[in-house]
N, C-alpha and C positions, 0 to 999 in steps of 0.2 A: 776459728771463732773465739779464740780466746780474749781476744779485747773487747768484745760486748758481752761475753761471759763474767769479767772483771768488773765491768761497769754494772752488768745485773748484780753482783752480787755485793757489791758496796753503794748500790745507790745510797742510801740513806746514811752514810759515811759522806756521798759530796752533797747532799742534801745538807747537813751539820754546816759542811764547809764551805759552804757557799754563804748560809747564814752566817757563819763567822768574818766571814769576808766582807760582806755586807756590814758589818758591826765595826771592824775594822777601819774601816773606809771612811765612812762618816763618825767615827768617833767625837763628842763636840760639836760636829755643826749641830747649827741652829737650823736648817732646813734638812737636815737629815736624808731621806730617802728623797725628798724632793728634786734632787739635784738632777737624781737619775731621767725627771724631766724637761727640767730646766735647759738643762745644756742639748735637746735633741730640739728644742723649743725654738731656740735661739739659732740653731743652723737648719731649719726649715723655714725660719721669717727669713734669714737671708738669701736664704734660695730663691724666697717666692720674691725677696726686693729687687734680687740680683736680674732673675733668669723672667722672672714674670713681670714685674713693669720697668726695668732698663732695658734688656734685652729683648722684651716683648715674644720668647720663646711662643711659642701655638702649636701642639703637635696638632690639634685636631679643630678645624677652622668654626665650630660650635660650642666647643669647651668652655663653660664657667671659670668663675675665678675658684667656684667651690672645688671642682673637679680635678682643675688644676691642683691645688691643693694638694686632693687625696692622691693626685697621679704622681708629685713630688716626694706626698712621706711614704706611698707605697716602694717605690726608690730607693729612700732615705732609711727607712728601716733595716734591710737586710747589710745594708753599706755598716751601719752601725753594729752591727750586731756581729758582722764579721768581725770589722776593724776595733774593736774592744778584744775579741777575743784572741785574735791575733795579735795586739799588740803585748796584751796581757798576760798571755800565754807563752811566749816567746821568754819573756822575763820570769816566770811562775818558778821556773826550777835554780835560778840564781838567786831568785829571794830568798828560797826554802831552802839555802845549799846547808842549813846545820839539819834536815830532814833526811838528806841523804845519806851523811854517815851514820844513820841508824838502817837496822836489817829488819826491823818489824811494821814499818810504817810502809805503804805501798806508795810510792813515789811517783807513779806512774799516775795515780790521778791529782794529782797536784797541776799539771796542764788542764787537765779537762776540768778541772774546778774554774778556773781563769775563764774558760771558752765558755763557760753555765751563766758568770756569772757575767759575761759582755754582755750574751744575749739575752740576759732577765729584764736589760731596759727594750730590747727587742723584743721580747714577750709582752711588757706593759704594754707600749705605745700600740702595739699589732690590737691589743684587747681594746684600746682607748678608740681606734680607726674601725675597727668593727663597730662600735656603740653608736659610732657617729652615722655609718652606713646603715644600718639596723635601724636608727632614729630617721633615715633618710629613706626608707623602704627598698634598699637596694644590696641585701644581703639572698643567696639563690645558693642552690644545693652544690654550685661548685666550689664552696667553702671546703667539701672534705678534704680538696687536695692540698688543705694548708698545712694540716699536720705532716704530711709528706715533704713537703718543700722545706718545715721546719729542721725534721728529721736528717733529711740530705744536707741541709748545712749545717748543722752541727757535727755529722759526723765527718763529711767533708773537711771541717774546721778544725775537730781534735786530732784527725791525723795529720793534716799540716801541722799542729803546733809540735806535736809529738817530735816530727823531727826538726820544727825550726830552735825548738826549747836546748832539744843538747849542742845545735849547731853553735848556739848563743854561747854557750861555755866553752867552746873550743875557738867562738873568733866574734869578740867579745861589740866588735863594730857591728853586729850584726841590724839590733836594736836602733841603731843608728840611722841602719839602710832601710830599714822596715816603713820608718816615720817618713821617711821619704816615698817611699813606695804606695806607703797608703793614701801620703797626699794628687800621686798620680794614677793612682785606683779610682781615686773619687772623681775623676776628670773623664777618666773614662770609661766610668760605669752609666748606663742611661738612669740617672736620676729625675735630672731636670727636663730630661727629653726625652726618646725614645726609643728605640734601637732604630725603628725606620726611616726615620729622621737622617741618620748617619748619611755621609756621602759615601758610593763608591768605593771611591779608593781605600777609606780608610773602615769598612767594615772590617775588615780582618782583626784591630783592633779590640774590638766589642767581641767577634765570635770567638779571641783568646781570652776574654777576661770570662774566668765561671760566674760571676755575681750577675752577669748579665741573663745567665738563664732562670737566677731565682727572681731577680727583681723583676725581669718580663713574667714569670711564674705567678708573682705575688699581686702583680695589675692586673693578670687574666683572671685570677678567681678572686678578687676584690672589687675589682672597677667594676670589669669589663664583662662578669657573672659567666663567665665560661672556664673551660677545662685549659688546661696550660700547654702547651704541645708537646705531647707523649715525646716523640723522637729526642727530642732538645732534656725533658728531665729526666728520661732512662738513662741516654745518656752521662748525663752529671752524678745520677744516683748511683751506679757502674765506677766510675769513677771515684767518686766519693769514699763508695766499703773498700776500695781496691786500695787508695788511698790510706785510709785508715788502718788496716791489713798493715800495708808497709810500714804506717808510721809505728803502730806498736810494736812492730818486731825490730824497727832499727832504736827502739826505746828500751827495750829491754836490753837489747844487745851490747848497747852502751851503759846500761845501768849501772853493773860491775866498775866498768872502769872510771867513770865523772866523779867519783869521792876523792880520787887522786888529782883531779885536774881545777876541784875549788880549791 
């Protein structure tokens, strides 16, 4: 349990850091934090131009255009919130490499700062989509399992970064391949449609990608006012600490040695 030991005991260390990173970031602009809406804004209108009146998408032959909608950014959120953090995170410990040659600074949350601060626009927008549901009278007590869903991906998330972050300094394409990969995450994640939807052959697809079990996760206690299918999040959540386990021990493992290899 030492890596959620770490993280209790410095929260309020990535708590700073995250804020600074946020300050960072937007340094200068003129829309400032706004951005962190703007650009999730702009790839849910083309979803709905794309997948909703060219494509004519319909998972459910009753559905609204509102519905639609919320069935898209319920999707679109977790996609984001991953692919921030992973992008972000991947690169986190090559930005910071003058970080590592110090012995007092804990390096190790320098990834999970990155994966906090993907998913803050994921936190907004999830709070902005409940307001709307809630103003819609379609908010039901299977919201508790959102904290849970949260929880699993992000822990999910800082263990992959964990070991994507040293991979990235030992083979420096890595970042490279990521960008590529996320743009084929997004393809075939159920965003714009819905896992059931899928044909056949190609569910195998869907049941290898994990974002699929959050973002059906995130419809079920959103849309759909129901619980998420136990089987489908144990499993992810199993996975996820298991995940995370490994990635901070192949993080620390390496810790030692990456000051030699920036």
């Amino acid at each position: 349990m030492n890596g959620f030991r770490i993280l209790l005991q410095h929260r309020r260390l990535i708590w700073h850091l995250v804020l600074l990173d946020f300050r960072v970031r937007y340094a200068g602009s003129r829309l400032g934090l706004a951005w962190m809406l703007l650009g999730p804004a702009l790839i849910l209108c083309s979803y709905l131009v794309v997948f909703g009146s060219i494509l004519r998408v319909q998972p459910n032959p009753g559905l609204s255009a509102v519905d639609y909608a919320v069935l898209v950014t319920c999707g679109l959120l977790p996609w984001l919130g991953f692919s921030e953090g992973i992008t972000g995170g991947t690169n986190s410990v090559l930005a910071h490499r003058n970080l590592m040659k110090g012995q007092l600074f804990p390096m190790e949350l320098i990834p999970v700062t990155a994966v906090c601060s993907g998913m803050a626009g994921q936190l907004i927008g999830t709070s902005i989509l409940l307001l709307v549901m809630g103003l819609r009278g379609h908010l039901g007590v299977s919201l508790i399992w959102l904290p849970g869903l949260l929880a699993a991906q992000a822990v999910f998330t800082i263990g992959l970064v964990w070991v994507l972050s040293c991979i990235n300094i030992l083979i420096r394409d890595l970042s490279q391949i990521l960008r590529l990969a996320m743009v084929l995450l997004m393809f075939i994640s159920p965003i714009a449609y819905t896992s059931q939807m899928v044909p056949h052959g190609l569910d195998w697809a869907i049941g290898l990608n994990p974002l699929s079990i959050v973002i059906d996760g995130y419809r079920d206690v959103v849309l759909f006012g129901k619980h998420p299918q136990f089987v489908g999040l144990a499993a992810f959540g199993a996975v996820a600490i298991l995940l995370f386990h490994l990635g901070y021990d192949y993080f620390m493992r390496l810790k030692r040695t990456l000051p030699d290899l920036l």
